[in-house]
N, C-alpha and C positions, 0 to 999 in steps of 0.2 A: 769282387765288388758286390759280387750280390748278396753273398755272406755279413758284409758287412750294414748292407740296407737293411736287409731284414731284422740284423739288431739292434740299429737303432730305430727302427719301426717298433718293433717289440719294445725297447726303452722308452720310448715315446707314451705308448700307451698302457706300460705301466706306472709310470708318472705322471699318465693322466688320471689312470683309477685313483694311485693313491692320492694325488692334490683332490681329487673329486672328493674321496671319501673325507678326507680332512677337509675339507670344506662343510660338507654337509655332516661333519660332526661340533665344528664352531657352530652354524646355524641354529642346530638343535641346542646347542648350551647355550644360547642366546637369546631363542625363546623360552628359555625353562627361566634364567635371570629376571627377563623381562617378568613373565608370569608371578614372578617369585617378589620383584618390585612392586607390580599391582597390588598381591594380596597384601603386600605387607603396607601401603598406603589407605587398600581399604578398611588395613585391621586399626592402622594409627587414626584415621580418619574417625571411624566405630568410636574406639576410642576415647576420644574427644568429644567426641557427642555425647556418648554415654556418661562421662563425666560434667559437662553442662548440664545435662539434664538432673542427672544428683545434686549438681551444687542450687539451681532450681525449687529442686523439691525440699531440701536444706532450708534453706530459704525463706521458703514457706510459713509465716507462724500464724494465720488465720483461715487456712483450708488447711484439708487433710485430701491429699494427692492419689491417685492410684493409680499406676502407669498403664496403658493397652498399647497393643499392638493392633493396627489393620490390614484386615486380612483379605476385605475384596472392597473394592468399589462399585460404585454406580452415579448417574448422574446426580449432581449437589445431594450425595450422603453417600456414607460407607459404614462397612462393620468392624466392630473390635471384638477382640475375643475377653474378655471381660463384661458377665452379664450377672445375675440377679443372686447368684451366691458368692460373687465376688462384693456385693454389694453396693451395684450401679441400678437406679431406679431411673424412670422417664424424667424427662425435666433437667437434667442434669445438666450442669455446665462441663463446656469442654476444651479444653486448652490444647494448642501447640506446644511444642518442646519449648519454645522463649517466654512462652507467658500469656502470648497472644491467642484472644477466642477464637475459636473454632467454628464451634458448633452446637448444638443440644442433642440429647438422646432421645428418640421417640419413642423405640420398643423394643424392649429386655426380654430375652430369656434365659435360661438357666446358666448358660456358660458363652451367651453371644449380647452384642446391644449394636443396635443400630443409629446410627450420629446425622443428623439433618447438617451439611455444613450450612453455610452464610450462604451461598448459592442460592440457598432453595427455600423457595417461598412458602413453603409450611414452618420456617425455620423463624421466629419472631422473636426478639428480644431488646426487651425495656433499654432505651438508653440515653445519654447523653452528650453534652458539647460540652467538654472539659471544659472548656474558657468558662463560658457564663451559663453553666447549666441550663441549656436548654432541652425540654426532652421530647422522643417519639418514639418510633417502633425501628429497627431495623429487619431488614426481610430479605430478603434473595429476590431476583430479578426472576428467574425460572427462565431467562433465555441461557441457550444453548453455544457456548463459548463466550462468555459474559463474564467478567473477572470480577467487576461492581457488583455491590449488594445497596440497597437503599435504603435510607434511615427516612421514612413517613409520619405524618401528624403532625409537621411543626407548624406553629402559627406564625402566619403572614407578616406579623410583625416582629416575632424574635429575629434577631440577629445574629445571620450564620452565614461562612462562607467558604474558600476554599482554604485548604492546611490549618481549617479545623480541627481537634482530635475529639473523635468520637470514644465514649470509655460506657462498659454494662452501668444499667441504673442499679442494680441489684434488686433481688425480690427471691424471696424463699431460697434453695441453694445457692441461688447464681449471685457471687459477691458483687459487690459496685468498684466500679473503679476498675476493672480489667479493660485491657487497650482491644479495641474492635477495629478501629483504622482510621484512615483520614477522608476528608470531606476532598472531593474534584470538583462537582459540581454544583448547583442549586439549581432549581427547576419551580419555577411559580405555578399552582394550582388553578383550576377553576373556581375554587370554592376560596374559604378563608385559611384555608392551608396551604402548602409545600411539602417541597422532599428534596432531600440532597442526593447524591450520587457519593458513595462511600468506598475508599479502596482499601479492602481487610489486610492489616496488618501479617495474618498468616498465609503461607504459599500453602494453599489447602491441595494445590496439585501434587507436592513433591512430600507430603506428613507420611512416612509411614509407623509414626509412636506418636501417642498424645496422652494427655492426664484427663483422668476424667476427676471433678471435684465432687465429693460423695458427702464433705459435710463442710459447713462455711461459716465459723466461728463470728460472733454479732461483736463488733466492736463494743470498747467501755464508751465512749462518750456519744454512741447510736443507742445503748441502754439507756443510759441518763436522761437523752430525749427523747423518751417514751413515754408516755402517762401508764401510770400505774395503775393494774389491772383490777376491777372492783370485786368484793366477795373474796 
């Protein structure tokens, strides 16, 4: 009897090692699957982005596009690596991957530029209310977890209000007509002004690729409305 206990004790717990190890051998091919699923949705995902953003820059037939990547942030601005022998200068417009502004560039160096997003209140750019052109500044709030940026200077009596679309006025690179975001709020001034409350079209938190525009082709019928230059 005890011959026999002992074997099947023994049998016991060699069918326990072996169920254990086949166990924690499915486990491990399970995590490697999993793993192996990830990469492969974040390769399909890549992707797909990367091909929007070519058919994007495709697209394109009055700017000439140059892709960056960002390489560090900071509060309302960050850097790309694309700077002044790439041929990115201060003043620059700056786009998201869909189209939507960004940002400006403040300071180039040789192989880095730094991008003021819409947050931040050194960040000003001429613009508009697609409906019925009305124009002002828009600017970053400079507070701290603040998603709104403000479009300033408009007069008391234009007519503006919320799911407005705010679009660049254009002036030297930065072309007109690029989507900046939409109006939430309006806010009456002391003085003969206003300023709306603007929500940017770009998730400026989640960009890690943007275009910068290096050169912004003048439309033919913005030519023709020009007077001609004397001498």
């Amino acid at each position: 009897f005890a011959e026999e206990s002992y074997g099947y004790a023994a049998g016991f717990v060699l069918d326990y090692h072996r169920n254990y190890n086949e166990a924690q051998r499915l486990r491990n091919e399970y995590a490697e699957m999993t793993q192996r699923l990830a990469e492969y949705g974040e390769l399909r995902a890549e992707r797909i982005w990367l091909r929007n953003m070519l058919d994007f820059a495709r697209s394109e037939k009055t700017v000439t596009l140059l892709a960056a990547e960002i390489i560090s942030r900071s509060l309302g601005a960050f850097t790309i690596d694309q700077g002044s022998t790439h041929g990115v200068e201060p003043a620059m417009c700056v786009l998201a991957p869909d189209g939507a502004v960004a940002g400006i560039v403040s300071e180039v160096s040789p192989f880095n530029a730094t991008v003021l997003t819409l947050h931040n209140p050194d960040c000003k750019i001429g613009a508009l209310i697609e409906r019925n052109r009305v124009r002002g500044i828009v600017r970053g709030t400079g507070q701290v977890g603040d998603a709104i940026c403000e479009m300033e200077y408009i007069d008391m009596k234009d007519q503006i209000g919320n799911g407005d679309r705010v679009v660049t006025m254009g002036t030297g690179v930065y072309p007109a007509g690029r989507p900046i975001g939409t109006v939430v709020g309006v806010q009456a001034g002391k003085t003969l002004q206003k300023k709306a409350r603007v929500q940017p079209d770009a998730n400026l938190q989640s960009l890690d690729t943007v275009f910068v525009i290096t050169q912004a082709l003048i439309p033919a019928d913005e030519i023709r409305g020009r007077p001609r230059p004397q001498g």
